[in-house]
ZADO-1210 file (C-alpha; in nm, 4 decimals, padded with zeros to 6 digits):
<atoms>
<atom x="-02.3469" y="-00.7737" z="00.8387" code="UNK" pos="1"/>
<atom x="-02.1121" y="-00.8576" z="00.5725" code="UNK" pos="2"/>
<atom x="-01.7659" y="-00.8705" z="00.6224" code="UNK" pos="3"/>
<atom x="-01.7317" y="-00.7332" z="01.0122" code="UNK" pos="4"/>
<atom x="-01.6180" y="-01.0125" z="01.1158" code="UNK" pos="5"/>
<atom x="-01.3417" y="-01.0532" z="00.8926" code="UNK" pos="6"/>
<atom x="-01.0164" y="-01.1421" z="01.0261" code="UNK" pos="7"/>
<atom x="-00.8269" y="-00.8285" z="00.9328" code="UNK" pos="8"/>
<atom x="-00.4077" y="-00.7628" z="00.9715" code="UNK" pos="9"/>
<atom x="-00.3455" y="-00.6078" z="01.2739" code="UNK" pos="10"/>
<atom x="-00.3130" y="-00.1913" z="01.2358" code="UNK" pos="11"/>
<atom x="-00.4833" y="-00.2333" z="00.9303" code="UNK" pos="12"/>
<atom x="-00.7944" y="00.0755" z="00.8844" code="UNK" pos="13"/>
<atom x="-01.0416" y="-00.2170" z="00.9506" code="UNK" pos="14"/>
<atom x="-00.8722" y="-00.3278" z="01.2435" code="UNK" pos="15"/>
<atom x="-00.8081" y="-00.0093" z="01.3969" code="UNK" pos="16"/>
<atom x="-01.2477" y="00.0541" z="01.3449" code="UNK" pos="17"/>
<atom x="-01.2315" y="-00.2220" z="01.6535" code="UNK" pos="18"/>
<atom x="-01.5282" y="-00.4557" z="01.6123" code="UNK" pos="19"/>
<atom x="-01.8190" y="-00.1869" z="01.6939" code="UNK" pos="20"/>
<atom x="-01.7252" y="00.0346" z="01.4272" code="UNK" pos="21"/>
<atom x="-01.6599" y="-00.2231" z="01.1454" code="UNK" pos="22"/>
<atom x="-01.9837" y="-00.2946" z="01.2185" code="UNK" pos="23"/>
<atom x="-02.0821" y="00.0024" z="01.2410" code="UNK" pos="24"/>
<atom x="-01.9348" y="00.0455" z="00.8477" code="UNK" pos="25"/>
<atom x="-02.0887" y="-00.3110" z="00.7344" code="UNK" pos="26"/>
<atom x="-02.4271" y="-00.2544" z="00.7908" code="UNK" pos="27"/>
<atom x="-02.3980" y="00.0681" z="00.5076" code="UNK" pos="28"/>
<atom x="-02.1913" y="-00.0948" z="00.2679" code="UNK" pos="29"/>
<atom x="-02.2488" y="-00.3748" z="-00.0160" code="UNK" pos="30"/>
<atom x="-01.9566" y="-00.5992" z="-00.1698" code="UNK" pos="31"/>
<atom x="-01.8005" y="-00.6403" z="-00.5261" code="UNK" pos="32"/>
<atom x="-01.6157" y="-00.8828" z="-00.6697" code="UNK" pos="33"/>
<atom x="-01.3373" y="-00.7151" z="-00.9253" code="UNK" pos="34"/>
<atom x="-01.0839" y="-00.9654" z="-01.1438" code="UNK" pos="35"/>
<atom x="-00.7602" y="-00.9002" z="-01.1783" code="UNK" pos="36"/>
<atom x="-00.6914" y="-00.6138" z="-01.3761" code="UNK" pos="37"/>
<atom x="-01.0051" y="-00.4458" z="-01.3566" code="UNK" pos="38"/>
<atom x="-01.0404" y="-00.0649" z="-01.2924" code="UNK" pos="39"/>
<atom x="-01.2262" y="-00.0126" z="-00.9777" code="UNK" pos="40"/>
<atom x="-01.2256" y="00.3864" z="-00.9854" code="UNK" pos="41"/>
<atom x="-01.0474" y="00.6259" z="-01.2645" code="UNK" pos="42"/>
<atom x="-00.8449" y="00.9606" z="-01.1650" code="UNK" pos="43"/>
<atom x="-01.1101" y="01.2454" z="-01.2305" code="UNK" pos="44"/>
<atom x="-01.3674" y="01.0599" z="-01.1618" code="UNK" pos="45"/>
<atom x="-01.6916" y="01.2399" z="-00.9745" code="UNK" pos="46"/>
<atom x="-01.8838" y="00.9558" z="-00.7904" code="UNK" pos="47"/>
<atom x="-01.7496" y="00.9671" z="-00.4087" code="UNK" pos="48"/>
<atom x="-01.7924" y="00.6230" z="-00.3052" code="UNK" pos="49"/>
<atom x="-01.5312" y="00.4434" z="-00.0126" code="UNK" pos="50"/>
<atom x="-01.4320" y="00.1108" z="-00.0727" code="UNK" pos="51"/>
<atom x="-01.2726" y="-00.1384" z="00.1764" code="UNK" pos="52"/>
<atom x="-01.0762" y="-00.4460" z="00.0695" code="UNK" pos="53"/>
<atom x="-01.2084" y="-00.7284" z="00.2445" code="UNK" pos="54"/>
<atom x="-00.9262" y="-00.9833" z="00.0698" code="UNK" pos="55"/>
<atom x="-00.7315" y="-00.9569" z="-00.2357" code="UNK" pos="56"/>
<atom x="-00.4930" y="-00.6475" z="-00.3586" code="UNK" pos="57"/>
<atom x="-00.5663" y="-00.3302" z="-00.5612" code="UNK" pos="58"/>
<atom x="-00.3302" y="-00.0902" z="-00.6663" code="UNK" pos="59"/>
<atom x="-00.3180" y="00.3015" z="-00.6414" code="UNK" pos="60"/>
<atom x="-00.1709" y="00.4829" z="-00.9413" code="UNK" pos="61"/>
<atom x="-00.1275" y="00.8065" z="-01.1843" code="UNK" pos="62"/>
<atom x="00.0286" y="00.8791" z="-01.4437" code="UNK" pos="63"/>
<atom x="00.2257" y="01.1213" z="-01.6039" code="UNK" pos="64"/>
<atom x="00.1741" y="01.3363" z="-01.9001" code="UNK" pos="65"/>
<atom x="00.3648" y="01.0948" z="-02.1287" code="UNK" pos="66"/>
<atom x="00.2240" y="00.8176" z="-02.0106" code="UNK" pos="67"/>
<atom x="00.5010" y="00.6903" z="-01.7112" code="UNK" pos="68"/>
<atom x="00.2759" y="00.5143" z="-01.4423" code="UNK" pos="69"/>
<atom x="00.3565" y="00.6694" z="-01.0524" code="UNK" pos="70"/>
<atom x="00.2468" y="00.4010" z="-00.8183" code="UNK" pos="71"/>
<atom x="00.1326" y="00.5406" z="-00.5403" code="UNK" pos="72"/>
<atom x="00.0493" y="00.2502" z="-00.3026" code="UNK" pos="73"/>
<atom x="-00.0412" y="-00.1306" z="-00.3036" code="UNK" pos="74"/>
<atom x="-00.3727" y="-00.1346" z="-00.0988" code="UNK" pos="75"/>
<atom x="-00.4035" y="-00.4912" z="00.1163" code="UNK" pos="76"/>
<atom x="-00.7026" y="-00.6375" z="00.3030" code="UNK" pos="77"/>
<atom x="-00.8255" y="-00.4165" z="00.5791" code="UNK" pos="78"/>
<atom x="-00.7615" y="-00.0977" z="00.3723" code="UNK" pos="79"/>
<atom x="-00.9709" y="00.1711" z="00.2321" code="UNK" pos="80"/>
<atom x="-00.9436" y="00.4160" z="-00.0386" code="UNK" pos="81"/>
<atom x="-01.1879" y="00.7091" z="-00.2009" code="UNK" pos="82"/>
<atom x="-01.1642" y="00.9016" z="00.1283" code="UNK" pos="83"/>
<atom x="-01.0359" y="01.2132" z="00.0005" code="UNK" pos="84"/>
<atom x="-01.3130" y="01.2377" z="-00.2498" code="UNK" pos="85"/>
<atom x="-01.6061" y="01.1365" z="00.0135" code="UNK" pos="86"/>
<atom x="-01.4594" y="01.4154" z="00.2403" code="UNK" pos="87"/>
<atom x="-01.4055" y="01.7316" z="00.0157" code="UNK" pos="88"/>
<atom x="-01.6468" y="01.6360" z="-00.2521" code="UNK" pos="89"/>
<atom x="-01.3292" y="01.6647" z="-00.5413" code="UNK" pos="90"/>
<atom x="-01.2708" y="01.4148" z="-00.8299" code="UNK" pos="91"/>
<atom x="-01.1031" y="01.1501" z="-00.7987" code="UNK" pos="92"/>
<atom x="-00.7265" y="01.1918" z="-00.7854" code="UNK" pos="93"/>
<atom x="-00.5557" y="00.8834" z="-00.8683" code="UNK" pos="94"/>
<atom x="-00.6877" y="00.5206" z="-01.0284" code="UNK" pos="95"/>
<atom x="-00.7370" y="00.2214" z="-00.8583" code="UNK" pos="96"/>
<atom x="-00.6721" y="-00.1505" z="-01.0458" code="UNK" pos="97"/>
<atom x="-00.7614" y="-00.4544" z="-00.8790" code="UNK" pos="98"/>
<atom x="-00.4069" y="-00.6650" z="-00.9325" code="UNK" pos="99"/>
<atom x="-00.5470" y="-00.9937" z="-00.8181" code="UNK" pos="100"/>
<atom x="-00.8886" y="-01.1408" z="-00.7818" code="UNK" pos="101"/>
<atom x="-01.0502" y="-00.9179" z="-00.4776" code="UNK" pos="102"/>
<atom x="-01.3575" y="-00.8710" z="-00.2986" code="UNK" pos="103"/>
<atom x="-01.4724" y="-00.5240" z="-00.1584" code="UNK" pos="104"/>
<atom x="-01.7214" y="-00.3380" z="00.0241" code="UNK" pos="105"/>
<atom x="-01.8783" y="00.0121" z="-00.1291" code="UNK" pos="106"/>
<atom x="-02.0890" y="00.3125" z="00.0570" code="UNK" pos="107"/>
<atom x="-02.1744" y="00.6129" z="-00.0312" code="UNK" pos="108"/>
<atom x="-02.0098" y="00.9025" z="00.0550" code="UNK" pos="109"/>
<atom x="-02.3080" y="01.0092" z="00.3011" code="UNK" pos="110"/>
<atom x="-02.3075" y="00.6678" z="00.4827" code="UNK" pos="111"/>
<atom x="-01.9468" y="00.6555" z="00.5154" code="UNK" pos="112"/>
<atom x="-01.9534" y="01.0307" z="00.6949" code="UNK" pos="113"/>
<atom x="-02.2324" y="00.9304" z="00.9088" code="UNK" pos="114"/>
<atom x="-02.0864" y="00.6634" z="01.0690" code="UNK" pos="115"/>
<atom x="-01.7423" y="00.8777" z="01.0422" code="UNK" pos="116"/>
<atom x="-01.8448" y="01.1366" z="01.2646" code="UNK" pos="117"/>
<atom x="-02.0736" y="00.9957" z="01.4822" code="UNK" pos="118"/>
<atom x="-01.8218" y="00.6614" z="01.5774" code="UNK" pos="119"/>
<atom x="-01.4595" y="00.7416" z="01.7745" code="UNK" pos="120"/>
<atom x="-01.3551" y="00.4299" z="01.6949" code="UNK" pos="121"/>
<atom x="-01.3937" y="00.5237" z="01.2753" code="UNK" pos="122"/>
<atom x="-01.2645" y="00.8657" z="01.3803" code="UNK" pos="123"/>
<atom x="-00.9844" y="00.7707" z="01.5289" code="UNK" pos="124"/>
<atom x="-00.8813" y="00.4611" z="01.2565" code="UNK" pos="125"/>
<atom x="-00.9190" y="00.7340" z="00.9674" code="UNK" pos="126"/>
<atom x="-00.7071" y="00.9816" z="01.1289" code="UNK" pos="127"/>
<atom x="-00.4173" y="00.7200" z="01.1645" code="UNK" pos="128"/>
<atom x="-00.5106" y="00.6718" z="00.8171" code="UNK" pos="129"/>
<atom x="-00.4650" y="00.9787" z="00.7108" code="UNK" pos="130"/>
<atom x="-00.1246" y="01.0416" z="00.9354" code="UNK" pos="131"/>
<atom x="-00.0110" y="00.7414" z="00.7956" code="UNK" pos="132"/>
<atom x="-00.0323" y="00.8439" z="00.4116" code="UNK" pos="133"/>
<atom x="00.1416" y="01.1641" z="00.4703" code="UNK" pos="134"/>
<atom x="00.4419" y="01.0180" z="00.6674" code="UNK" pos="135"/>
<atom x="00.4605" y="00.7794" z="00.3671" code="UNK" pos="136"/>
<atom x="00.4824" y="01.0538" z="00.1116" code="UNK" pos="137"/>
<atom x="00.6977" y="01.2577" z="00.2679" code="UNK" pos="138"/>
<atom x="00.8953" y="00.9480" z="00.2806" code="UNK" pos="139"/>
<atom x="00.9111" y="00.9145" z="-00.0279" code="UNK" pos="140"/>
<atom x="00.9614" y="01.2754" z="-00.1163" code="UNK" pos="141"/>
<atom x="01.2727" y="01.2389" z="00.1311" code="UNK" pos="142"/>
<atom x="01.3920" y="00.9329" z="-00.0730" code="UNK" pos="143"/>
<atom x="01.3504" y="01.0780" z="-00.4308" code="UNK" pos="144"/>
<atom x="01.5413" y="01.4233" z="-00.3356" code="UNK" pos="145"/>
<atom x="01.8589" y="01.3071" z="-00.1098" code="UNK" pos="146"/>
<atom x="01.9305" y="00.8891" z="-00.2475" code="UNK" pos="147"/>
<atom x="02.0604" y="00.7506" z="-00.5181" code="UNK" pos="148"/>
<atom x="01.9207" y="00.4532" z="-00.6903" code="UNK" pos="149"/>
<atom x="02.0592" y="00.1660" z="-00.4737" code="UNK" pos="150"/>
<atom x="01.9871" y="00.3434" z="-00.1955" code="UNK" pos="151"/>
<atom x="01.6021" y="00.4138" z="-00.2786" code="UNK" pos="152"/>
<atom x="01.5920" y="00.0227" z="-00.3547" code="UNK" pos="153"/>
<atom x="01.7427" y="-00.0509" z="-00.0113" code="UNK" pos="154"/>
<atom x="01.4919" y="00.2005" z="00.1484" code="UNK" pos="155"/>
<atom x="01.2305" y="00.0296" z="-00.0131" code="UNK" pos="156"/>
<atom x="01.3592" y="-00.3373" z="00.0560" code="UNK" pos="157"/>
<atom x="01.3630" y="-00.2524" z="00.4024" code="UNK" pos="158"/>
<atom x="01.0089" y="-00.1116" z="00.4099" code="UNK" pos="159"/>
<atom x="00.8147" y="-00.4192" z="00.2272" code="UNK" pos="160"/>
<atom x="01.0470" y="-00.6562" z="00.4727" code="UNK" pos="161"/>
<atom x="00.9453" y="-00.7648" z="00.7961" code="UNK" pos="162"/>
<atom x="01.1939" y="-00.9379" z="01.0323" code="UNK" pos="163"/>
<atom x="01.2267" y="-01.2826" z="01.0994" code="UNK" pos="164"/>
<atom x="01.2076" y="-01.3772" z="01.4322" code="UNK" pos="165"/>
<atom x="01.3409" y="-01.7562" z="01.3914" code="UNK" pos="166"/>
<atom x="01.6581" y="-01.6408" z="01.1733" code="UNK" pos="167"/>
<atom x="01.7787" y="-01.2792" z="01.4240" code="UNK" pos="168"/>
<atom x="01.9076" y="-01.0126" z="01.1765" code="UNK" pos="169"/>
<atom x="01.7453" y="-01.1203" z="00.8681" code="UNK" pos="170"/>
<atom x="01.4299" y="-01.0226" z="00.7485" code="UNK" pos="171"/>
<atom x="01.1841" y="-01.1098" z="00.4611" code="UNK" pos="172"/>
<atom x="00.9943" y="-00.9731" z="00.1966" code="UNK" pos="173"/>
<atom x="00.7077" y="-01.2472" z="00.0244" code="UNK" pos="174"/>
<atom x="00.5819" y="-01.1607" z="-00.1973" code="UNK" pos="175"/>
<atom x="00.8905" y="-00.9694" z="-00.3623" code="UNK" pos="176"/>
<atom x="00.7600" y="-00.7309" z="-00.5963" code="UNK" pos="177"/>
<atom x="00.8823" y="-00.7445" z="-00.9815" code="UNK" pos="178"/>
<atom x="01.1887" y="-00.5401" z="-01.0947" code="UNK" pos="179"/>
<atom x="00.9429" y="-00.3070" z="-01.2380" code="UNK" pos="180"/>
<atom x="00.6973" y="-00.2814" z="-00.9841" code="UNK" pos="181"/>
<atom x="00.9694" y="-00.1442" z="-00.7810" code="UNK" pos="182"/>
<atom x="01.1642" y="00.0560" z="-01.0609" code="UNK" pos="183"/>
<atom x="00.8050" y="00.2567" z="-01.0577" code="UNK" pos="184"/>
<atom x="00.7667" y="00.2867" z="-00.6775" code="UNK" pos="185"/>
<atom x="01.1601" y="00.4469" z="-00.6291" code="UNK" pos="186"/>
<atom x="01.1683" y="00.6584" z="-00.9627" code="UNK" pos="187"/>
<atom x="01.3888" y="00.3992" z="-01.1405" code="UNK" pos="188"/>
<atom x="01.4564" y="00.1922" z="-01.4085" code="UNK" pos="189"/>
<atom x="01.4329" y="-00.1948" z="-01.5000" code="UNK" pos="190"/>
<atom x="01.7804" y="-00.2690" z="-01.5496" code="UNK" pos="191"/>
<atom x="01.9012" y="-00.0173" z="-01.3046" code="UNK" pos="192"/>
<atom x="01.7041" y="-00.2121" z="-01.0248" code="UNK" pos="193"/>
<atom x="01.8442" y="-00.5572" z="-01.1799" code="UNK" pos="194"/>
<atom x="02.1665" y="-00.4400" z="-01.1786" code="UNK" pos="195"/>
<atom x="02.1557" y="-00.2973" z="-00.8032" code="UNK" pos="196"/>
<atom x="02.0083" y="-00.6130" z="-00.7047" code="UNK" pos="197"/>
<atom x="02.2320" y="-00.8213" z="-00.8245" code="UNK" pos="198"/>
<atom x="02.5175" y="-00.6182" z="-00.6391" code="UNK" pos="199"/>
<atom x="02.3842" y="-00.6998" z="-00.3510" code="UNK" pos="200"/>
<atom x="02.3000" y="-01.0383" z="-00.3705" code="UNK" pos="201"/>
<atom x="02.7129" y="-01.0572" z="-00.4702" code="UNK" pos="202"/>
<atom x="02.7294" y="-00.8648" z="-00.1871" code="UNK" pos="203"/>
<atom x="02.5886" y="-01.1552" z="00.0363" code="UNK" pos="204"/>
<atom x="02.2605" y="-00.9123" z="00.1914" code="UNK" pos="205"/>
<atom x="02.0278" y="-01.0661" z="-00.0117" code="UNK" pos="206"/>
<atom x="01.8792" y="-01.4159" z="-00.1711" code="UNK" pos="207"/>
<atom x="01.5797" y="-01.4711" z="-00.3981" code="UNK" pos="208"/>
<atom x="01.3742" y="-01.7633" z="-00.3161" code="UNK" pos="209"/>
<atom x="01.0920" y="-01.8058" z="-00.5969" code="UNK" pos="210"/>
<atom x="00.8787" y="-01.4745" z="-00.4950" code="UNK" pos="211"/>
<atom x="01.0303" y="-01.4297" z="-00.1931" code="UNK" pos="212"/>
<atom x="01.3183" y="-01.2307" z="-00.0962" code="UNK" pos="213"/>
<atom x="01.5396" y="-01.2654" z="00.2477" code="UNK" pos="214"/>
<atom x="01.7484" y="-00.9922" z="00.3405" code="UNK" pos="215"/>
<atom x="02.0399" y="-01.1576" z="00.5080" code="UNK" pos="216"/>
<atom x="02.1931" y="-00.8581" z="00.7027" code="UNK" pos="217"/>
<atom x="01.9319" y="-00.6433" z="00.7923" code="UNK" pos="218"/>
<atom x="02.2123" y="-00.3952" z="00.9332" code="UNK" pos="219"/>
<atom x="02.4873" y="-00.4055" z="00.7007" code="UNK" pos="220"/>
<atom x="02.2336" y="-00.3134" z="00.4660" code="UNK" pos="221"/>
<atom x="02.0813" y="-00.0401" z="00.6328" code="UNK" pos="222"/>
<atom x="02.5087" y="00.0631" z="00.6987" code="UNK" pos="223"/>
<atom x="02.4722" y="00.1236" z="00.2556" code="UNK" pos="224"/>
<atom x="02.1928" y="00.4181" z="00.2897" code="UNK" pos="225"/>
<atom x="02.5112" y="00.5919" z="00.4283" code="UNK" pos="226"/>
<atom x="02.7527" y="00.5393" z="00.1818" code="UNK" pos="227"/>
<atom x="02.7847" y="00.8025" z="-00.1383" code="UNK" pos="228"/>
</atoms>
């Protein structure tokens, strides 16, 4: 059974399906390889396959009428997307790009509700799925309508960081997304997220290392989503 026993993050989808119910999922699915850069599904489309990223990164995305891509999420190993089309039978809503070399698994629609209805386990991992993406919009919704710019780039700084357990207080984000990558996640621009970050680094909250980016005040920083 391909890829069950993959050693997945912890709370990931494929974690959360517990051993039982990723293989439960393995035995219906077959794997892809996709380069990076290639299209995996396009928005509108009207197959209902669900893929799972077994390792490497995809990307979820739309785009506007004038052509400004939305990212919607960054999807990591032990993730899944084409759920909302393999449940309500819809098009596709959004495109997914494989941004680094990846390997998935694929099942149809049918297979994947199978095993969804008839396994707790899956049950249960899909409906923290599912809670998960709407507390992540509304997040996000929150953000766009009530902060300013620095303070959606702190929000998000905080969110991609995790804390750093040998260095109390600090906290680190590696890989550090590029200035546009997160211009297009908090509704910004380029230079507006250069400029911010550079404020703070001045500042002393922040250092760049290479890809890597350690937030050296984890609560003087989150002290600036307060100011005006």
């Amino acid at each position: 059974m391909p890829g069950a026993d993959d050693d997945f993050p912890k709370d990931s989808t494929l974690d959360r399906c517990g051993a039982a119910g990723r293989a439960a999922l393995s035995a219906a699915w077959v794997e892809a390889r996709y380069s990076a850069g290639a299209m995996i599904v396009s928005a509108d489309d009207t197959d209902d396959d669900v893929f799972f990223i077994l390792s490497g990164r995809a990307r979820a995305a739309t785009y506007t009428n004038q052509g400004k891509e939305v990212m919607l999420s960054d999807l990591t190993p032990g993730e899944s997307f084409g759920i909302f089309a393999a449940i309500d039978g819809q098009p596709r809503s959004t495109n997914v790009v494989a941004i680094e070399e990846s390997r998935l698994a694929r099942m149809s629609a049918q297979r994947f509700n199978d095993v969804l209805y008839t396994n707790s386990d899956v049950t249960r991992a899909f409906l923290h799925y599912l809670i998960n993406r709407i507390r992540s919009l509304s997040e996000r919704v929150t953000d766009v309508t009530t902060l300013n710019a620095e303070q959606r780039l702190i929000s998000e700084l905080l969110r991609i960081s995790v804390p750093d357990p040998t260095r109390p207080g600090t906290a680190l984000a590696d890989p550090l997304p590029t200035q546009q990558e997160l211009a297009t996640v908090i509704f910004s621009q380029r230079e507006s997220v250069g400029r911010d970050m550079s404020k703070l680094k001045d500042l002393g909250l922040i250092e760049r290392k290479g890809r890597s980016l350690r937030i050296l005040d984890v609560a003087r920083l989150r002290d600036r989503l307060g100011t005006d």
